[in-house]
Every structure is written in C-alpha cells, then in structure tokens.
C-alpha positions, 0 to 999 in steps of 0.5 A: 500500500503507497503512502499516499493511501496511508496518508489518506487513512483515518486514525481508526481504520489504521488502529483496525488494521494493525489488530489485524496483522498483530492477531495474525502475527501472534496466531502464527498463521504466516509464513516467515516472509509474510511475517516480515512484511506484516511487521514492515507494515505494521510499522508504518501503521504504527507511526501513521497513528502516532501522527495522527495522536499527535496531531489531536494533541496539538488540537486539544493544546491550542484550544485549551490555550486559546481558551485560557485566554478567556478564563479571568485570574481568581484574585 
C-alpha cells in the first residue's frame, strides 16, 4: 500500500488494521516472509497513528490555550 493511501487513512481504520496483522502475527498463521512484511507494515501503521495522536494533541493544546485566554485570574 503507497503512502499516499496511508496518508489518506483515518486514525481508526489504521488502529483496525494493525489488530489485524498483530492477531495474525501472534496466531502464527504466516509464513516467515509474510511475517516480515506484516511487521514492515505494521510499522508504518504504527507511526501513521502516532501522527495522527499527535496531531489531536496539538488540537486539544491550542484550544485549551486559546481558551485560557478567556478564563479571568481568581484574585
């Protein structure tokens, strides 16, 4: 699967399809080669997620900074 496709790919079908390969992985339904490319993807999968987790994380920080910014000091 390209990166561009990966990129395209929401935060919850990623998660879903790397289940998949890790069930897989663990039933030990595929061959060694198979294995490997699973893992390559697996991986990419893996980082695809921490993008997106990250980028929701950056979200939630501006719009709780911007809404400190409305919130007057208790004195």
């Amino acid at each position: 699967m390209s990166n561009d496709i990966l990129e395209k790919m929401n935060f919850e079908d990623a998660m879903k399809e790397l289940e998949i390969l890790v069930d897989s992985l663990d039933k030990g339904d595929v061959s060694l080669d198979e294995a490997i490319a699973a893992y390559d993807r697996g991986s990419q999968l893996k980082d695809h997620c921490q993008k997106k987790l990250n980028e929701a994380k950056m979200k939630v920080e501006t719009i709780q900074s911007s809404g400190d910014k409305n919130i007057i000091p208790e004195n």
